[in-house]
C-alpha positions, 0 to 999 in steps of 0.5 A: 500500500503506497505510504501516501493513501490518505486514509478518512479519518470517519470510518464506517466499522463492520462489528464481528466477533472473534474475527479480525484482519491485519494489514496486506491480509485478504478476506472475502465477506458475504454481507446479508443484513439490510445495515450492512447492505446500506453500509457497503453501498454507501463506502462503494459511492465514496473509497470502498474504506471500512472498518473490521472491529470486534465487539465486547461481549455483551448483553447489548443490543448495541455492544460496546467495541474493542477500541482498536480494529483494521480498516480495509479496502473493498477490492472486489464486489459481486451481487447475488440473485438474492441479494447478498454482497461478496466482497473482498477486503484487503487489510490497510491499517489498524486504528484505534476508535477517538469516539463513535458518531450518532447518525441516522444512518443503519451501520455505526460510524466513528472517528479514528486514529492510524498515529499507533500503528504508523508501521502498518503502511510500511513495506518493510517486514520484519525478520523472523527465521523459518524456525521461529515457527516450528513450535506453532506449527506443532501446537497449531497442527494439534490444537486444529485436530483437536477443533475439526479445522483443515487447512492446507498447511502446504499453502500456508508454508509457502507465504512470507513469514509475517503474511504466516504469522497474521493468517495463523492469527486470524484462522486460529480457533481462538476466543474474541479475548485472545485474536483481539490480544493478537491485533493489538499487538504492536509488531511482528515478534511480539504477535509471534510471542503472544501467538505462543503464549496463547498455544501454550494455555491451550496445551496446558489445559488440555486445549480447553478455551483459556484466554491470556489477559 
């Protein structure tokens, strides 16, 4: 991403629980709700920009959100027969949320910051080894097994290491708590260790669900 894309500074947000992207990371997503619907014809008309953000647990009708998400550029959009969106986002920036707009509109507006994640527009990866990642391969398999999941490890294998790193991050059948402790973390080396760190609660406790604070 050029490091001059000027990115809005209100920003549509796209809550989903246990579910996040990171930078130069792609996802399709199929929208089906009439707010979501409204949302992407409206982001379609301006920059095709909006926000991935998890919301807290809650009892809520309108959740309260974790403070940090990834904001993300529509770069392919088809519509269904019946009416759904599929699009692909591709991640540009985490963000951290200023405060959130009132609006008359169906989706949820806020203002946000990129000033803690100034990184996320530079190309430059960070230097991890191939064997940084034998562990988590190792636990991952296990854990993956355990939960029923497939994924081609073949074609994951053959990614950069830091594109690894954040698909392992985002695919993992983690709780909300944790995949949101792996977004915020603020680097490369520091996700790959709490991705570890994560793994080996779940190894301890017999891959039962246990989340680091």
């Amino acid at each position: 991403m050029d490091k001059s894309f000027n990115l809005p500074d209100k920003i549509p947000v796209f809550p989903l629980s246990n579910f996040i992207i990171f930078p130069n990371m792609t996802v399709p997503l199929n929208i089906f709700e009439p707010r979501y619907i409204q949302m992407i014809d409206d982001c379609m008309k301006v920059n095709r920009i909006i926000g991935i953000i998890q919301p807290k647990k809650s009892e809520q009708k309108i959740p309260d959100l974790y403070k940090i998400g990834c904001v993300g550029k529509i770069t392919s959009f088809d519509e269904t027969e019946d009416g759904r969106y599929l699009i692909v986002l591709n991640g540009i920036s985490r963000f951290k949320i200023i405060e959130e707009v009132k609006t008359d509109k169906l989706y949820r507006l806020c203002n946000v910051s990129y000033k803690e994640f100034n990184n996320d527009l530079n190309n430059n990866h960070e230097k991890l080894q191939p064997s940084d990642l034998d562990l988590i391969f190792k636990n991952l398999k296990t854990l993956f097994h355990k939960k029923g999941y497939i994924i081609n490890w073949k074609e994951l294998k053959k990614q950069s290491l830091n594109q690894t790193i954040n698909a392992l991050s985002m695919a993992s059948p983690f709780s909300l708590e944790e995949k949101q402790v792996l977004l915020e973390s603020q680097n490369l080396n520091l996700r790959k260790s709490k991705l570890e760190e994560i793994l080996k609660t779940y190894s301890v406790d017999n891959f039962s669900n246990t989340t680091i604070q």
